[in-house]
Structures are given as C-alpha cells and as structure tokens.
C-alpha positions in Angstrom: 112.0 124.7 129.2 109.9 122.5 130.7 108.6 119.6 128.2 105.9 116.8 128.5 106.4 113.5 128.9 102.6 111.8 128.8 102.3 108.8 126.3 100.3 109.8 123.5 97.5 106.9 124.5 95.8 109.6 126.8 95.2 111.4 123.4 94.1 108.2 121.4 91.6 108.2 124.7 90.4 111.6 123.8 90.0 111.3 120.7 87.6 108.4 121.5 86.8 106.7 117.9 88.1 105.2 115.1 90.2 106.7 112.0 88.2 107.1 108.9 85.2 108.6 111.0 84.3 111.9 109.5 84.6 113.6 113.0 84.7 112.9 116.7 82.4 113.4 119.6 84.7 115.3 122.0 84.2 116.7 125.6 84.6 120.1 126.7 87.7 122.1 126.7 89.3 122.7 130.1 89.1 126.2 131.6 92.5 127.3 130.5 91.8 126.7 127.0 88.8 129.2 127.2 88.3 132.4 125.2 87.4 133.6 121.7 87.4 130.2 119.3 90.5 130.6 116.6 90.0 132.0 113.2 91.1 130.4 110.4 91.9 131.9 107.2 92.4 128.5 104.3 90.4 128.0 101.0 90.1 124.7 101.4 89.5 122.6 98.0 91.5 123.4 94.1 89.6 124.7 91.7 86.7 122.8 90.0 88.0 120.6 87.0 91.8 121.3 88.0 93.7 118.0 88.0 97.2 118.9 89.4 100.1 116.8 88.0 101.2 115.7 91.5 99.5 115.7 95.2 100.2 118.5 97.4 103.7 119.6 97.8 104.4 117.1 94.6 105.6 114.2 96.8 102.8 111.7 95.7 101.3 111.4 92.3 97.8 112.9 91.9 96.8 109.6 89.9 96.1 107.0 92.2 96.7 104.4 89.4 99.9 105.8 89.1 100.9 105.4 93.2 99.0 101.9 92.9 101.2 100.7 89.9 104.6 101.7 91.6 104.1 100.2 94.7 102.3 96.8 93.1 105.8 96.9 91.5 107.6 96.9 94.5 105.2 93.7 95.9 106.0 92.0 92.6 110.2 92.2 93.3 109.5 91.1 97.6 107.6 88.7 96.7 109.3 87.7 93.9 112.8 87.6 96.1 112.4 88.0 100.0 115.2 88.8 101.5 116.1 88.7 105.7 115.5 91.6 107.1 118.1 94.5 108.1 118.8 94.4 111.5 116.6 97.9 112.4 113.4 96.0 110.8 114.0 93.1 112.4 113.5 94.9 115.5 110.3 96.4 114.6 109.1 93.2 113.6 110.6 92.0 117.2 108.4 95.1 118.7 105.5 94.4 117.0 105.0 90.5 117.9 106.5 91.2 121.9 103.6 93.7 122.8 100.5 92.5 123.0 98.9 96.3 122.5 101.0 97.0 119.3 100.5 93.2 117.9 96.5 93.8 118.1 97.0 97.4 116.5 99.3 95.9 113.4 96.9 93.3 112.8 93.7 95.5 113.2 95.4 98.3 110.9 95.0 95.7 107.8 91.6 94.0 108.7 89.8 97.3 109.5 90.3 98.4 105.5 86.8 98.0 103.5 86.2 94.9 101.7 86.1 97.1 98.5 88.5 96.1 95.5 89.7 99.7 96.2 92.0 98.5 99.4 92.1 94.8 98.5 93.9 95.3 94.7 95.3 97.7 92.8 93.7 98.8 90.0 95.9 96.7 87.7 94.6 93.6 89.7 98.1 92.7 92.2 97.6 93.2 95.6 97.5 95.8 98.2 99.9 95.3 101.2 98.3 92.2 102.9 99.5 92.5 106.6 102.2 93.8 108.8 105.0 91.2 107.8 104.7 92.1 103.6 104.8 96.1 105.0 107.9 95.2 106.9 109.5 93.4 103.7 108.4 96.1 101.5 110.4 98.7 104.6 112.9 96.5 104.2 113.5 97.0 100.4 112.8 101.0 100.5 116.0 101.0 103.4 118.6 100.6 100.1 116.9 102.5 97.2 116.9 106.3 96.7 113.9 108.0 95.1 114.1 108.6 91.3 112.1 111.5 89.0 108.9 110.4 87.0 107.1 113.3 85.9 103.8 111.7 86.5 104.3 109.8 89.4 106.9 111.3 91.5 106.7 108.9 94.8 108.9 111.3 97.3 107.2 109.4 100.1 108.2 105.4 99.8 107.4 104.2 103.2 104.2 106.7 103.5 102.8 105.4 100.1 102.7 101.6 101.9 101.5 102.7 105.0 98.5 104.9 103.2 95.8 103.1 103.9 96.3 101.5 107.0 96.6 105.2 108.4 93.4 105.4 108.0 92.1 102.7 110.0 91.7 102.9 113.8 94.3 100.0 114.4 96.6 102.4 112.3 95.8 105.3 113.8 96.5 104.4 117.3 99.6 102.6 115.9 101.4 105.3 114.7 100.7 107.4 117.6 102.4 104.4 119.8 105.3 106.2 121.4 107.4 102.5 121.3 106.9 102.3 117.9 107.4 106.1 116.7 111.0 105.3 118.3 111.5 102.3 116.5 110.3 104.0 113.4 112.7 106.8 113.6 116.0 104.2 113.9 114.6 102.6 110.6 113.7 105.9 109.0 117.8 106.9 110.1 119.1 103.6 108.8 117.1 105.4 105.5 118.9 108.9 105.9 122.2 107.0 106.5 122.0 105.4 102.8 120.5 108.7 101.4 123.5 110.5 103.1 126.3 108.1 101.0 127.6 107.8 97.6 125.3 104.4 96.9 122.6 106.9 97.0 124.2 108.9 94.0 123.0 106.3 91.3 119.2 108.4 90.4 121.6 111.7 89.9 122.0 110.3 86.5 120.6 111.9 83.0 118.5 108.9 82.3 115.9 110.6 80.6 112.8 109.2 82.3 113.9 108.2 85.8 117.4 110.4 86.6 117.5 113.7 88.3 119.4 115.3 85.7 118.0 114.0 82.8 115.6 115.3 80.2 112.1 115.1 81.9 113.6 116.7 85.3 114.9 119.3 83.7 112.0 120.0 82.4 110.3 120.3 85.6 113.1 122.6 87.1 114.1 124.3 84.0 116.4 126.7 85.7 118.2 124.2 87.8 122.1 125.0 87.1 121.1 128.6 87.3 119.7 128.7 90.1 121.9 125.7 92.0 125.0 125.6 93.1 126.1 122.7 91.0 128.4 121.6 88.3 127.3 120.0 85.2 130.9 118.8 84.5 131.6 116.5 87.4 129.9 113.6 88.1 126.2 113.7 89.4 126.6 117.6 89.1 129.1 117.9 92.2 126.4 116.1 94.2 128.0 113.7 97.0 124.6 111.9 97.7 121.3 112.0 97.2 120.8 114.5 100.7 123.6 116.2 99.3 121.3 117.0 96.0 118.1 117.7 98.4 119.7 120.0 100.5 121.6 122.3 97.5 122.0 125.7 98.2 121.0 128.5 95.9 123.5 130.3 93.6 124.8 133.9 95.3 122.1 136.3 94.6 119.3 134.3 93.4 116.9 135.0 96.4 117.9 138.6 97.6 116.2 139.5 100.8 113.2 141.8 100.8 114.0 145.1 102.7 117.0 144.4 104.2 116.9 147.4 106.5 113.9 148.0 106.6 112.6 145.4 110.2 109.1 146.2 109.6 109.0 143.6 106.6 109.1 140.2 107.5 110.5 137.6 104.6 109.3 134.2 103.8 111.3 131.7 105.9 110.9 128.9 103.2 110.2 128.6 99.7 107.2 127.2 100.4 103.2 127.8 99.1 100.6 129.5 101.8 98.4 127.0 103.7 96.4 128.7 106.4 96.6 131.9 108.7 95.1 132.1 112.2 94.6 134.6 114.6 93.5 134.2 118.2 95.3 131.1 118.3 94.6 128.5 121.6 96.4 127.4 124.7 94.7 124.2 124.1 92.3 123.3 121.2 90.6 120.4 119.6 93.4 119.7 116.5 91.9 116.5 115.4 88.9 117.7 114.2 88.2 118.6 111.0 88.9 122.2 110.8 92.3 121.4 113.2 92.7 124.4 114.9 96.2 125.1 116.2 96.6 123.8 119.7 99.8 126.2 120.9 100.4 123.7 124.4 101.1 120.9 121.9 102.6 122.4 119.5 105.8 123.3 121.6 106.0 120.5 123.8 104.0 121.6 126.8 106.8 124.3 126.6 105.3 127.1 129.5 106.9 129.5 126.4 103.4 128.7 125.0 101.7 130.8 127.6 103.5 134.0 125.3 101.8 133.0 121.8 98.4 132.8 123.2 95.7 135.0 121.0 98.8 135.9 118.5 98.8 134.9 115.0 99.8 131.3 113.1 101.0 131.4 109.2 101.6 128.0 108.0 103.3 126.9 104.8 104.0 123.7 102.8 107.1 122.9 101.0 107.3 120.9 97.6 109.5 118.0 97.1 111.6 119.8 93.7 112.1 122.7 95.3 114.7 124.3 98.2 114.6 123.0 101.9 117.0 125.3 103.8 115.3 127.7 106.1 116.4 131.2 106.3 115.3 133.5 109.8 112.2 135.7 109.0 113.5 139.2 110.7 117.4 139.7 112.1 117.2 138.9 115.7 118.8 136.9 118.3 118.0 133.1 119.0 116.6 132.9 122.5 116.0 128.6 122.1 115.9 126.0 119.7 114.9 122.4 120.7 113.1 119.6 118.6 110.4 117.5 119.5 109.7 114.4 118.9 106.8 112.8 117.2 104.8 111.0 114.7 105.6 109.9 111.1 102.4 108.4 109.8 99.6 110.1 111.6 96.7 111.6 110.2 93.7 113.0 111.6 90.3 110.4 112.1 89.0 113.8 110.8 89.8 113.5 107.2 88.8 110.0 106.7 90.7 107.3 104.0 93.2 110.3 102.5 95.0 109.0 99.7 97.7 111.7 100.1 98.2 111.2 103.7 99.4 113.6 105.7 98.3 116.1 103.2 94.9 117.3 104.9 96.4 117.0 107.8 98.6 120.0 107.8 97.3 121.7 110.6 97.3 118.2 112.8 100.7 116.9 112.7 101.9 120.2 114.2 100.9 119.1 117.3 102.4 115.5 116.7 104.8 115.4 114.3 108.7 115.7 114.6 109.1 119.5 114.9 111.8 122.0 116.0 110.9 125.2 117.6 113.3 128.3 117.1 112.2 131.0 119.2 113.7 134.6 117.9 113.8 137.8 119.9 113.1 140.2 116.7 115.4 143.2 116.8 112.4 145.2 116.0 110.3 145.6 119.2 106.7 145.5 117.8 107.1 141.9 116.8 109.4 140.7 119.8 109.8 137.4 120.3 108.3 135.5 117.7 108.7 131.4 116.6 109.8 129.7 113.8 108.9 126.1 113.9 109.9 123.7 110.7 107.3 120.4 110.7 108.0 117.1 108.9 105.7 115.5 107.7 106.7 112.3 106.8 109.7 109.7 105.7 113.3 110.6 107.3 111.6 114.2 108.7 114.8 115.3 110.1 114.8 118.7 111.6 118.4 120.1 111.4 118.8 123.4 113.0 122.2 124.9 112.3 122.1 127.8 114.8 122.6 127.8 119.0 121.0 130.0 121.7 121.7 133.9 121.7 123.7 134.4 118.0 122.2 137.4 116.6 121.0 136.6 113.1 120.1 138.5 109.8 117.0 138.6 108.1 117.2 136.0 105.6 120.3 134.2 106.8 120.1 130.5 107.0 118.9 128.8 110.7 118.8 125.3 109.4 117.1 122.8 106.9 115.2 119.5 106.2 116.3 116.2 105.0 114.5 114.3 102.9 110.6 113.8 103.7 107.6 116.4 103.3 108.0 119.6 105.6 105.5 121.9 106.4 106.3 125.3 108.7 105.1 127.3 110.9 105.7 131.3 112.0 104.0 132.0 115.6 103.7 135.6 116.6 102.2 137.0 119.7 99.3 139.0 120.5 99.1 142.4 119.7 101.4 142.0 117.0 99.7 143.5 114.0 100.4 142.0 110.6 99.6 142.5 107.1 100.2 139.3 104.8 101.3 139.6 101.8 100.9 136.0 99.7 102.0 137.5 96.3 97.9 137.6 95.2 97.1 134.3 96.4 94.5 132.7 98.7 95.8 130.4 101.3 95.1 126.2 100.4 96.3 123.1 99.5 96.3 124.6 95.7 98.7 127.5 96.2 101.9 127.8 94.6 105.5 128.3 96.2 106.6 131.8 96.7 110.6 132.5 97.2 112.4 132.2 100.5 113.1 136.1 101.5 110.7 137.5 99.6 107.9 139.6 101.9 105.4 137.8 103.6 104.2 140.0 106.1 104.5 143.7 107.3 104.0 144.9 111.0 102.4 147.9 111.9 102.1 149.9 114.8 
C-alpha cells in the first residue's frame, strides 16, 4: 500500500479561489486522468413545495430559525459563564495564535461572512459566532454535553452547526483543509467520543418527553424501537451504557435477514442508508470540487496504486440518517484482502456549493476524497465482481471509522465489518470495470430526498 503524504495546501492551490464562489476556473487534467468524462446518475433537488422535517440524513433541522435559536442559546450560557478551556482546546487555541498561516485563516474565516443580518444575528436578534476565541468557548462547552431529541430541531452536528458559516468562506475553507489543524481537531473531537463513550453521557437516554431519547416524541419518530433494538425497557436507559453505546445498538436477531443468501449474484445494501448517486466510468483523477464533484478514485484511497484497479468501474454512494442503524455489514461473502483508514477533514465543503446551511450535505461526493474514510477492499467469492471496495465516509463531528475485521477472514454476505460513531456517515461501494450491475433502489431515484432502505436488503445484481 503505498499512501500519500502531500499537505493538502497544494490542493487549496488548485483549487485557486475562494469558498462561496459558485465554481472554479481549473486547469487541465493531467494525462493519466484522461478518458471518457464520468457519468453521474443523482436527481439533484426534493420535490417542489416539499419541506422535510430535518436536513439531509436528519442531523440538522431543516428550519434555519430552528439551528439559529439552539446555538444563540448556547452563546447566551458562554457568555453568560466562561469557563477555562479543556486542555485539548486550549491547544487549538495555542495552534491557532503560534502560526502565522492558520492565525490569518481563523481571523479571515469570520471577517469574510457578508455584512447581511443573515451571518451577523440570528433571526431572534443574539449573535452569530463573532470570532475564533467565542467558536473555541462554544467547542469548549459542546466537549461535556451529549446530544438530546427535538423533533423539530434535532442538532446531531454540535461543533458543525458553529462552524456553518465560516466553512463557507475562503479563510474557512483553507482552514479546515490545514493538515495541523485537522490533527488538532481530531484530539478535540476524541476528547468528545471519550465523554460520549462514558456513563455521564447516559443523562439524554431519559423519557423526558420533549428532549430524552426514550421519551414520548422519540418514540414517535422510531416507533418500532424496542422491536427492532436490542434493548431493555426495564433497566435503566434501556440497557444502554453511554450515549455511543445507544448509537451504535445492534438490531434484534432476524430483523434484517439477508437477501439471497446463496445466491452471490445479489449484492445487499452495506448500510441502512438512502441512495445518493451512481457513477460509472469513474476517474483516476478528477476535478471533485466542482459542482457536479465527480469521484476522483487516486484521492479517494489515499494515493493507494490499488486505485489503478477501480478505474472505469462503477461508484454507488449512500447517506446514513442520524435515528437510524450505523453498523456496516459486507455486501457479498468474501475474503478481506485490506482495510486501512485515512485521514482527513471534518469541516470541509466544496467552494462549489457556496454558503450551505447544511454543510457537508451537498458535498457528499467531495469529502470522499477528504474526509476521514476507511477503505475495505473484498475479494468477492463470486468471480464476476472480484475484488470490489467498501469505503465508510464521515462526514462530520467524532467521524470515527471503526472497522472490526483484519486482512484475509473470509466473511458472509451481510455479516458485520465494522461501524461509525457518532457524526454523519456517508458510504461508498467501488467496483471495477467490466463488472456489470443492475441497481435495484426499491423504486427510488437517487438524491438528497431519498429515503433509507434496510441494511441486507438487494441493492444490486451482477450479470454476466
């Protein structure tokens, strides 16, 4: 495996203007990326006049008012009571004021916002995050709290819901591509997991009705949750050790049989996750910040040569939602040839997309090139797919890639290879050329507006 090391300013370079710009001038591809352009298969925008309760995914609430209001609480209580800072903020703060670079790009990320009462207040009239040192004491709160339901706001992305504008600026976006501070980021965003991962955590696996994750307006939303969890009502926060604990649940014995068990030709949804884009004739190397963000297969494993194999295959990409199940179960019975993560971004968004309020959201097809990302390659027991890749995205928050499996165990179609902890996820399943394909997505159109369909359930038959 041979894996690149090159600081992500030479991309910053490349990409050659600011964030918010509606797309970049770009120079031509090198000779090895030539051949056929990528084809992409994603309906793009919801439905005219549908306003869906959440964002994508459900991690942010589709109401900006709503997003605006939770986090102008959260300035109200820093401001209100500062606090010191934990020792892993501290040194981001140390970071950010010892290099000159990353100094300029904190500052710049907050004075580059438009003078419109849109990024200066909320629409309740408090403040939006004013400069790097309220972000860091707002970080600093988020590091002890655990998210809690509200079934019209449902903020399952704390540190991303601060950081949401300033993404969007050019400061921001060459901020949060800053190799120096993705590290110090992801020691901060562990400190997170740590607290997620202890009792202390437990407190929003309560049956407040409102705010707790087993109270009346959650169970609402997941109606057939002590059905389909394995859980107990009886003990204490249903059994639950921690909040990570209750993300990471495991399904009940026989609530997600496996499509076709026998049968290899059928390949089974790796996640129970909704459709996002299919693309054939996939890239060596391709231009993924623009606004179409074709896959870019070079990036995407880590300047792994393995690449070189996927080129001109097929990409099906899926998103996960935030109430749902974040195990990941092997596609087809095979045998694990390599598993390895790569490190990323956690708040990087395409320039391409402009000011998203639901950042990453439209950038889906981006952060798979930048985001913290495992790659699990799979030698298929059937011979027409071969070795194919599974590769699990996160998309923001703690983003942890957890694979549970090690090179050369033979697994079964639909048997568990790993999971994520708490953050957005997004996936991946890479296949390589000549591999034909019919999807299946249960009558649906790839998008942002399509629905979840169950981990092992078809999602693709190969001919041939």
């Amino acid at each position: 495996m041979t894996q690149g090391t090159a600081s992500r300013r030479d991309f910053i370079k490349l990409a050659g203007v600011g964030a918010g710009a509606a797309a970049f001038p770009f120079a031509a591809l090198p000779a090895s990326a030539a051949g056929a352009p990528a084809v992409l298969d994603r309906a793009g925008a919801a439905a005219a006049g549908r306003v869906p309760p959440y964002r994508v995914g459900k991690w942010l609430p589709s109401d900006q008012t709503v997003l605006d209001s939770w986090l102008a609480d959260h300035i109200k209580a820093v401001d209100a009571h500062p606090k010191p800072l934990a020792p892993v903020v501290q040194k981001f703060k140390d970071l950010i004021e010892g290099d000159p670079e990353i100094y300029m790009y904190f500052h710049q990320m907050f004075e580059e916002l438009p003078h419109t009462p849109q990024f200066r207040e909320t629409p309740v009239g408090r403040p939006q995050v004013r400069d790097y040192e309220h972000m860091l004491a707002l970080i600093n709160r988020i590091l002890t709290t655990a998210p809690s339901f509200n079934k019209t706001g449902l903020v399952g992305f704390p540190i991303n819901a601060i950081l949401d504008w300033p993404m969007g600026t050019e400061g921001g976006f060459a901020a949060f591509l800053n190799d120096k501070v993705n590290a110090r980021l992801k020691k901060i965003l562990n400190a997170w997991a740590a607290f997620l991962d202890s009792p202390d955590s437990c407190y929003v696996l309560d049956a407040d009705p409102k705010r707790g994750w087993f109270g009346r307006d959650a169970m609402a939303a997941m109606p057939n949750f002590v059905e389909e969890f394995q859980c107990n009502p009886a003990l204490p926060h249903y059994g639950f050790a921690s909040w990570d604990d209750f993300f990471t649940r495991e399904f009940r014995a026989g609530r997600r049989p496996v499509a076709s068990p026998h049968d290899s030709s059928v390949i089974v949804n790796a996640c129970e996750s909704a459709p996002f884009r299919i693309a054939r004739n996939v890239r060596r190397l391709d231009r993924f910040w623009i606004k179409a963000q074709p896959y870019s297969l070079s990036h995407m494993f880590g300047d792994d040569s393995i690449c070189e194999q996927f080129v001109g295959g097929t990409i099906y990409q899926a998103f996960l939602s935030a109430l749902s199940y974040h195990r990941w179960h092997s596609p087809v019975s095979g045998t694990i040839v390599q598993s390895y993560v790569v490190d990323g971004s956690y708040y990087s968004e395409t320039p391409a997309v402009g000011y998203d309020p639901a950042a990453p959201n439209d950038s889906q097809g981006y952060i798979t090139e930048v985001a913290t990302r495992a790659v699990v390659l799979i030698e298929a027991d059937d011979p027409r797919i071969g070795l194919m890749c599974f590769m699990p995205v996160g998309m923001a928050e703690v983003s942890t890639c957890d694979v549970t499996v090690v090179d050369g165990q033979h697994v079964s179609k639909g048997e568990e290879i790993g999971m994520f902890h708490f953050g957005g996820s997004t996936h991946c399943l890479i296949f390589r050329p000549g591999v034909k394909l019919d999807f299946d997505l249960h009558g649906q159109k790839p998008g942002l507006d399509s629905s979840n369909i169950e981990i092992n359930s078809v999602i693709a038959r190969v001919r041939g």
